[in-house]
C-alpha positions, 0 to 999 in steps of 0.5 A: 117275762120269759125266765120266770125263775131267774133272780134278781142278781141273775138279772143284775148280772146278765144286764151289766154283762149285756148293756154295761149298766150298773144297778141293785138287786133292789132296783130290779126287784122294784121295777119287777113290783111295778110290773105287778112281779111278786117272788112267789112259790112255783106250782109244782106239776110233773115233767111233760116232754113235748111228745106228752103234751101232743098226746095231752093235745091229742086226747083232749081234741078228742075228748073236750065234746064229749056230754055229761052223760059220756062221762058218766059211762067212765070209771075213774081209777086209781091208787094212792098213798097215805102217810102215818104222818103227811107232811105239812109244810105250811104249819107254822109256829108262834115264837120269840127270837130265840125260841127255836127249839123251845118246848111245844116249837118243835114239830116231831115225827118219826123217819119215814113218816110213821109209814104208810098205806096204798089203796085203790078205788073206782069212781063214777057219777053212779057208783064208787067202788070199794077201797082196797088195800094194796098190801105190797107191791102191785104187780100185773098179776095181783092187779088183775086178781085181786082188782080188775077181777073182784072189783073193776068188772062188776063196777063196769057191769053195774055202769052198763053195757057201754062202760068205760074203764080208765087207768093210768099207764103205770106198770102193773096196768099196762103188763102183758097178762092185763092186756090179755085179760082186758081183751078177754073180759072185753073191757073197753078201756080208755086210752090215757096220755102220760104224766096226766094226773091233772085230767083225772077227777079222782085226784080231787077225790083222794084229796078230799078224802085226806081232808077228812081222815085228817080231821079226826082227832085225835091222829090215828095211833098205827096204820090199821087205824089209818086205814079203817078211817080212810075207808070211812072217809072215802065213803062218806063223801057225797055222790054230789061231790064226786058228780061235780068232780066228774062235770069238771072233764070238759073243763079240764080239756078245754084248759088242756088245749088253752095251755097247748097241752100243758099244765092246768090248775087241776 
C-alpha cells in the first residue's frame, strides 16, 4: 500500500472518482482488514530528506564492519531534557459515561510541565562520564569550557590512545571556537550524519535513565530533587546494559542500508 495515511473515505473518494464505483467506508476498511490493514498509530521519527539518507547510507557503508572492539574506542555523547512533568499520553482512566471531570478522573499539571533540566553525558563500553547540568543555553563556548575540556578530554584519555569522540551536528558543537580547539587537543572526532538519533546508542541510554528516575515515588517536588535523582539513575545503571546498547552499532547500520537510509526501529 502506497499512501499508508489515507483514509477509508479518502479511498472512497478517489475510487468513485476514478472508476465510478460506489461503496462505504466500511466496505474499504473491511477489504483493507482482509489484507491484514489495521488503523494504527504512525511511528514517529524525524525528517530525513534524500540528502540525509545518502549521508546515513554513506556512514553506515562505512561504519557496518566495523568489531566490537572499534566501537568500544568511541565515546558516545549527548545532551537531554527532563520534564518536572513528562507527558504520558498512554495513561488512562477508569469511568462511567458521564464521569469526565469527576473527582480523581482528571489528569493535573502545571503550564510548561513544571519545568525542566538539560544535561550531558558520555557513554562507552569502559567507562561513562558524569552527568552535567547545562544551566541555560549552551553555547560553542561553554560547550568547550565547561564540557570538552573538564570531561570529554580526560574521558577519551582514560579510553586510549585511538578514542574516538561522537557528537551530534547541533550547534554549540559544531562553532568555530569547538573546531579549533577540537584541532587543538587533537581529538579524533567522528563524523555524524544529521537527524540520526537513531544510530546513537545513548538515546536508549536516557531512555533507561527516565524509566528509573520515574520510578521514585513518590515524584520529585522541584527540579533540584529531579536532578539529584537523574544523576542517581544515570549511575546506576549497569556497565552490562550500557555494553549492550553499545553492541548494538552493527545492527543498527545494517537496518540503516535495509531501509536505504532510512528509518530503523531504534
Amino acid at each position: 500500500m502506497q499512501q499508508r495515511m489515507a483514509t477509508a473515505n479518502n479511498i472512497r473518494q478517489r475510487l468513485q472518482a476514478t472508476t465510478n464505483t460506489v461503496v462505504s467506508g466500511q466496505t474499504i476498511r473491511n477489504r483493507l482488514h482482509n489484507f491484514g490493514l489495521r488503523a494504527r498509530r504512525p511511528v514517529r521519527g524525524t525528517t530525513l530528506t534524500a540528502n540525509h539518507r545518502a549521508a546515513r547510507r554513506a556512514w553506515c557503508t562505512q561504519h557496518v564492519r566495523w568489531q566490537r572492539q572499534q566501537w568500544a574506542q568511541v565515546l558516545f555523547t549527548d545532551e537531554s531534557r527532563f520534564c518536572l512533568e513528562p507527558a504520558d499520553g498512554r495513561i488512562r482512566v477508569w469511568r462511567r459515561r458521564g464521569e469526565r471531570f469527576a473527582e480523581g478522573a482528571v489528569l493535573e499539571r502545571q503550564r510548561f510541565s513544571g519545568g525542566s533540566v538539560m544535561v550531558w553525558g558520555g557513554i562507552s563500553t569502559r567507562l561513562r562520564t558524569p552527568l552535567y547540568h547545562v544551566v541555560g543555553n549552551l553555547t560553542g563556548v561553554r560547550y568547550q569550557n565547561e564540557i570538552l575540556q573538564p570531561l570529554v578530554v580526560p574521558a577519551l584519555q582514560a579510553i586510549g590512545p585511538r578514542a574516538i569522540l561522537q557528537d551530534d551536528n547541533a550547534p554549540p558543537h559544531r562553532s568555530a571556537a569547538v573546531n579549533t580547539f577540537i584541532l587543538q587537543a587533537r581529538v579524533n572526532r567522528m563524523l555524524w550524519p544529521a537527524n540520526s538519533p537513531d544510530l546513537n546508542p545513548i538515546e536508549h541510554m536516557w531512555d533507561e535513565v527516565c524509566r528509573r528516575a520515574q520510578q521514585h515515588h513518590p515524584p520529585p517536588a522541584n527540579l533540584g530533587q529531579l536532578l539529584q535523582w537523574l544523576q542517581q539513575e544515570w549511575n546506576g545503571v549497569p556497565r552490562a546494559c550500557i555494553c549492550n546498547l553499545i553492541h548494538s552499532m552493527h545492527q543498527r547500520c545494517v537496518e540503516c542500508l535495509t531501509y536505504n537510509g532510512g528509518h530503523t526501529r531504534y
